[in-house]
C-alpha positions as CSV (number, residue, x, y, z in Angstrom):
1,X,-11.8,23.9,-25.3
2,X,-9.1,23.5,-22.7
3,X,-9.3,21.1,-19.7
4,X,-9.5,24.7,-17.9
5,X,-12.5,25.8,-19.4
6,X,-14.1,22.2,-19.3
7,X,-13.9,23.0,-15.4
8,X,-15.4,26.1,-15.6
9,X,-18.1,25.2,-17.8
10,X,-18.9,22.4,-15.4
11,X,-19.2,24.5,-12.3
12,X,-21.3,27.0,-13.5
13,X,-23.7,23.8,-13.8
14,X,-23.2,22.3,-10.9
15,X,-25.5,23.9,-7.5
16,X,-22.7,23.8,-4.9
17,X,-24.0,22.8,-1.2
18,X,-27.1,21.8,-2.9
19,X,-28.7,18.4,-3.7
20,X,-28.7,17.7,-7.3
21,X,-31.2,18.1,-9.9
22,X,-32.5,15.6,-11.7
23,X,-32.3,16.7,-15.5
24,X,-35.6,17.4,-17.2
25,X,-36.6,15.3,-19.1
26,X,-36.3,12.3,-16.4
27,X,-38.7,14.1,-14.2
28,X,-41.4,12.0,-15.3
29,X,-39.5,9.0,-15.3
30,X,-37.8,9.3,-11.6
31,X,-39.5,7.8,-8.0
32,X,-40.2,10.5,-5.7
33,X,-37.9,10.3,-2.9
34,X,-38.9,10.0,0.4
35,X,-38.2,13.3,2.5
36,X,-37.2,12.2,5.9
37,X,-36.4,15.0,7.2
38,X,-33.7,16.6,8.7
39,X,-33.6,15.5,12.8
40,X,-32.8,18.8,15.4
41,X,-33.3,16.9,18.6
42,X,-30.0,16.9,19.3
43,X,-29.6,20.6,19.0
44,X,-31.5,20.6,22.1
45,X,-29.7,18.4,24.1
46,X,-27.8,19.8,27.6
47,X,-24.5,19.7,24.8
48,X,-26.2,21.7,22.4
49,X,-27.9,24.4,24.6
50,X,-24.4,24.7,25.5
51,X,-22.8,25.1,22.4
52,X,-25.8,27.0,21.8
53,X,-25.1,29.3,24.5
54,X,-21.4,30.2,23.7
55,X,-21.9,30.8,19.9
56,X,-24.9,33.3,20.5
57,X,-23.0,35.0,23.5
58,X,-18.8,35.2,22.6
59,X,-20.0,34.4,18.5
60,X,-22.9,36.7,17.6
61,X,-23.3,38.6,20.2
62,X,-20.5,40.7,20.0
63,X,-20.6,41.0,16.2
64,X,-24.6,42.5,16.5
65,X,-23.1,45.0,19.0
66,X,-20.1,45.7,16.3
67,X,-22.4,46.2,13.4
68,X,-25.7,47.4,14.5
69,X,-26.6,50.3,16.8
70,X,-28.8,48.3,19.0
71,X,-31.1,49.3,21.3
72,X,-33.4,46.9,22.8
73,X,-36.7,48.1,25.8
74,X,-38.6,45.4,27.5
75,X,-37.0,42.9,28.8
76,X,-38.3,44.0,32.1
77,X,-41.4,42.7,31.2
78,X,-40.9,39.2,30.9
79,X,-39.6,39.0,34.9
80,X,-42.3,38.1,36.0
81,X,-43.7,35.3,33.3
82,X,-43.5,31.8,33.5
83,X,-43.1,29.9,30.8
84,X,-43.2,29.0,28.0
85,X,-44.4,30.8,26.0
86,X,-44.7,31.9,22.2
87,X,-42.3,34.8,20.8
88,X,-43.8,36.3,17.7
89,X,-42.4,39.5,15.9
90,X,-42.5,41.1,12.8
91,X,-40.7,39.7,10.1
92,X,-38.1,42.1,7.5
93,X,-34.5,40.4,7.8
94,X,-32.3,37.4,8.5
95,X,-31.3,39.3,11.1
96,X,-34.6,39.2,12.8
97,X,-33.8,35.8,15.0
98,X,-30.6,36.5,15.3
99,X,-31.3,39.4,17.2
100,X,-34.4,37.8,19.5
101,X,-32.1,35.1,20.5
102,X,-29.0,37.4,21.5
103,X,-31.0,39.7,23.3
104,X,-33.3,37.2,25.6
105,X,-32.1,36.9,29.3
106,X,-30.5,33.6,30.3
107,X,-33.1,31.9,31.8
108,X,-35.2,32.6,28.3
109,X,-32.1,32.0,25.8
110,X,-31.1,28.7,27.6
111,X,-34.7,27.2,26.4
112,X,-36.0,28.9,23.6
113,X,-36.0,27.3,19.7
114,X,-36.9,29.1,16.7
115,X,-39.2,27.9,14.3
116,X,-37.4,28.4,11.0
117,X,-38.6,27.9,7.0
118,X,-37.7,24.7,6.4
119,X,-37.5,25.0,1.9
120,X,-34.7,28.0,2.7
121,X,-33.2,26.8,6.3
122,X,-32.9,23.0,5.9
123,X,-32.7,22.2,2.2
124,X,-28.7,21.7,2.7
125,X,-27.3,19.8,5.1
126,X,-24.6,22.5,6.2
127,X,-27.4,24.9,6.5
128,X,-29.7,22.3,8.5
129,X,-26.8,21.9,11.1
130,X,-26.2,25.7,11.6
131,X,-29.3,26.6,12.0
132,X,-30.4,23.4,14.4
133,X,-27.6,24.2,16.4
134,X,-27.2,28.3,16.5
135,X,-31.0,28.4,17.0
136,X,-32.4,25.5,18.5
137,X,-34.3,25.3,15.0
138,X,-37.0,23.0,14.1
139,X,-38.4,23.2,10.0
140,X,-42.0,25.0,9.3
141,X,-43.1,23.5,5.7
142,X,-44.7,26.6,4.5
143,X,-45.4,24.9,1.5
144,X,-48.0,22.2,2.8
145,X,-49.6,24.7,6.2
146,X,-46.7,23.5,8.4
147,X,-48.8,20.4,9.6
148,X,-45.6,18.6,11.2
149,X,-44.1,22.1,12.6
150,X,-47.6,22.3,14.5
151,X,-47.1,18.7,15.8
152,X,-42.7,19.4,16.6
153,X,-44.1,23.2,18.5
154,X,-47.0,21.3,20.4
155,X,-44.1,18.8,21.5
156,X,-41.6,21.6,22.5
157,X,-44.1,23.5,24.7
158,X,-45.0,20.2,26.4
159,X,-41.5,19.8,27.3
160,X,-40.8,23.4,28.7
161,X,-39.5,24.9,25.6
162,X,-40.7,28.6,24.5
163,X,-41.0,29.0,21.1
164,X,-40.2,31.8,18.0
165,X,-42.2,32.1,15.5
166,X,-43.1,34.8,12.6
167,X,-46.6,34.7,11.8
168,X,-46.4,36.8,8.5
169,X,-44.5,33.4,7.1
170,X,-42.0,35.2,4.9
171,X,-39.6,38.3,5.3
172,X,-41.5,41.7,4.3
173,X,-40.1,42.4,0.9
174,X,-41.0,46.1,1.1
175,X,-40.3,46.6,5.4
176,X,-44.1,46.8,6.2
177,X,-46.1,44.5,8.0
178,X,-48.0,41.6,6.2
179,X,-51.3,39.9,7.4
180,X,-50.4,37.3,10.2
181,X,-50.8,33.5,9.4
182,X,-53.0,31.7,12.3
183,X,-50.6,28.8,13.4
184,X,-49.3,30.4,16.5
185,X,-52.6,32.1,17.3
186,X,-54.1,28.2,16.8
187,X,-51.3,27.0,18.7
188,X,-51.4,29.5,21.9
189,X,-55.3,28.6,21.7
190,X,-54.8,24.8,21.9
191,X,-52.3,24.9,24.7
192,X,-53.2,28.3,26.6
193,X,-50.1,29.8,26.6
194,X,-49.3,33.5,26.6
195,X,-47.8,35.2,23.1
196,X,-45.0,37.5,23.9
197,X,-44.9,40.1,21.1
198,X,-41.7,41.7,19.9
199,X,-41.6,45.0,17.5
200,X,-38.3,45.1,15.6
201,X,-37.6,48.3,14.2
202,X,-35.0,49.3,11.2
203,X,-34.0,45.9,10.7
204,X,-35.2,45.7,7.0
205,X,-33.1,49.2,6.3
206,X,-29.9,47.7,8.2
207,X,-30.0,44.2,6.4
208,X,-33.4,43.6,3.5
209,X,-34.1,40.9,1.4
210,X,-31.3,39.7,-0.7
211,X,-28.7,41.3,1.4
212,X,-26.0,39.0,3.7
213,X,-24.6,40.7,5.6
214,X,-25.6,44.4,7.7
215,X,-25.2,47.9,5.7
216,X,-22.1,50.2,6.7
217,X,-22.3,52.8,9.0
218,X,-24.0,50.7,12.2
219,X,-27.5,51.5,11.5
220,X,-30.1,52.1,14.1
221,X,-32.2,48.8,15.4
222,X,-34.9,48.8,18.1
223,X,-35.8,45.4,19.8
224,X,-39.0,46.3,22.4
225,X,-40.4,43.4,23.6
226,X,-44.1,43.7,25.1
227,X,-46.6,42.2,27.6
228,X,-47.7,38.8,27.2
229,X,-51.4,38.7,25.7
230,X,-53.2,35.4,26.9
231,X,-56.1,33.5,24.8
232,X,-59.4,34.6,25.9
233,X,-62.3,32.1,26.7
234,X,-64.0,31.3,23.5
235,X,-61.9,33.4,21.5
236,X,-61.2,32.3,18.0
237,X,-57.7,32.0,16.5
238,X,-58.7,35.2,13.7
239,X,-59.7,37.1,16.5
240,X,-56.5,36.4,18.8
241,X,-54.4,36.9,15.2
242,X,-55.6,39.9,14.7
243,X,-54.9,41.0,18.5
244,X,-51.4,39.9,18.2
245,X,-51.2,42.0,15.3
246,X,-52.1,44.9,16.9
247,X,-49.4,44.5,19.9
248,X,-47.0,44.8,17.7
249,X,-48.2,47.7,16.2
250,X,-48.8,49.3,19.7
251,X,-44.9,48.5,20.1
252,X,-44.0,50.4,17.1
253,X,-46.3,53.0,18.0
254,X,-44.4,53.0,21.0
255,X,-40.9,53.8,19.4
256,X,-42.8,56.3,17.3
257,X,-43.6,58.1,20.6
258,X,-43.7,57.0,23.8
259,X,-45.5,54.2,26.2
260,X,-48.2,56.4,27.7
261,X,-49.4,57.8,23.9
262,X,-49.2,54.2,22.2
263,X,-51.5,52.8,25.4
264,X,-53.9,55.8,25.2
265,X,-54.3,55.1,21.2
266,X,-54.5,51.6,21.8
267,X,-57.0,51.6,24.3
268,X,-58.8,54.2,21.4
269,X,-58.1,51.4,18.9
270,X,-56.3,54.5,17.2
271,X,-52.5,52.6,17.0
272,X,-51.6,53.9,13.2
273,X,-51.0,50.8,11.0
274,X,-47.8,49.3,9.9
275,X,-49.5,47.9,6.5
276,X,-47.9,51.2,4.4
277,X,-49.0,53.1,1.8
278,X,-51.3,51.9,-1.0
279,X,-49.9,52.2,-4.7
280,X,-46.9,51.1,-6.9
281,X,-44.3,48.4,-5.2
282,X,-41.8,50.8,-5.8
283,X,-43.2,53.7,-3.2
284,X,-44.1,51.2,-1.1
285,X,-40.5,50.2,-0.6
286,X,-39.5,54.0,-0.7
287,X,-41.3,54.4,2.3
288,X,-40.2,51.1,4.7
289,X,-36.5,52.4,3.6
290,X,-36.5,55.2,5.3
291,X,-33.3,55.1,7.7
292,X,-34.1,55.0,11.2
293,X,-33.5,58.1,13.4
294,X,-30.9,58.2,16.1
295,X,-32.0,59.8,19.2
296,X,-29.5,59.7,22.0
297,X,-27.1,56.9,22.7
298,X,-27.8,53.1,22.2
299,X,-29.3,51.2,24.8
300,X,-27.2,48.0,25.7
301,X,-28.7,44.6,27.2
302,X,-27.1,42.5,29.5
């Protein structure tokens, strides 16, 4: 074998960016290593936010608009909130915080942080520093009930920071809407702050799981953003899940038709669900791929 093909042979073994494995068999024989963590503090500094700022706004901004047809309702809605408070959305795409973040007004953008899974988001260090910087990220162990991401959240509202959080935990792997976890719902409880709910749709068609990068042809994407729903005296953190569930629904329900029918229904408690049809995984994903219709001309933000 040539020194050539030694290389080769070598990379193909070797997990580029990524800490190394120990082999196998020396598993049972190696000290767990003490996970630290990786620190985003400074991401949040008056440097970062700045940083922050201009890569979202001359960096990403411009490349969503290039890519994407985006059109994006709402953001009237949030003129008159004081913050901060918790973003939630539905969760299909990478592109999902990417898109939250380049659309919220200044005085939103400027002080928001995006709660981000920390075994796909921070298990590299180039990763870790993109994503602390690009979204003001802190880590959510989904593995062990995000204990620590309660405490770093708790910390960032307490200081004036909103928050962005998916409660489904994971990207939709089919484009329809999973059961939401109760941290946020725990957290807006514990603190009493309002839970802004956004309804992204025909993300998952522009960009699904396992893609990298948007689908040709500038697909459609609709960003509406809702009214803030506020924790109710003695309401539980299943009931106020389930509540924050259902805005989002009412907000696709909304693109589906208009704002007067998706109130009337939702008053009814008639807002259609986004869970999709029951059956095999394959007609499930059939359906949440159907490409989004384009009525009129897209909506711009400023």
């Amino acid at each position: 074998m040539s020194a050539r093909d030694d290389l080769k042979e070598m990379a193909r073994g070797f997990r580029w960016g990524r800490r190394p494995l120990v082999p196998r068999s020396a598993e049972p024989h190696t000290e767990p290593r003490e996970d630290i963590g990786f620190p985003t503090d400074w991401a949040r500094s008056s440097a970062g936010v700045a940083a922050r700022r201009v890569i979202l706004n001359v960096g990403m901004h411009p490349i969503v608009a290039t890519e994407l047809s985006l059109r994006v309702y709402g953001l009237d809605r949030l003129e008159d909130v004081a913050g901060p408070v918790i973003f939630y959305s539905n969760h299909s795409s990478h592109l999902d915080a990417t898109l939250i973040m380049t659309t919220l007004p200044e005085r939103w953008q400027r002080k928001t942080a995006v709660g981000a899974a920390r075994d796909y988001f921070f298990d590299v260090w180039w990763r870790q520093a993109y994503t602390a910087l690009v979204f003001g990220a802190f880590p959510i162990d989904r593995g062990r009930g995000g204990t620590g991401a309660i405490d770093k959240a708790r910390e960032l509202v307490d200081e004036g920071w909103s928050i962005v959080v998916f409660p489904e935990g994971t990207r939709s792997m089919d484009g329809h809407l999973q059961r939401f976890r109760h941290g946020a719902s725990r957290l807006a409880l514990e603190l009493g702050v309002g839970l802004v709910p956004i309804g992204i749709v025909g993300a998952y068609q522009a960009m699904p799981k396992g893609k990298w990068w948007p689908r040709s042809g500038r697909p459609v994407v609709t960003l509406r953003y809702g009214d803030p729903i506020y924790p109710e005296e003695g309401e539980t953190h299943q009931a106020l899940s389930v509540r924050m569930q259902q805005a989002v629904m009412a907000l696709f329900d909304e693109e589906r038709t208009d704002w007067y029918q998706a109130t009337r229904r939702a008053e009814r408690g008639e807002t259609p669900s986004l869970a999709g049809p029951t059956g095999a995984p394959w007609r499930r994903t059939w359906e949440g791929s159907r490409p989004v219709a384009r009525r009129g001309r897209p909506r711009t933000w400023e």
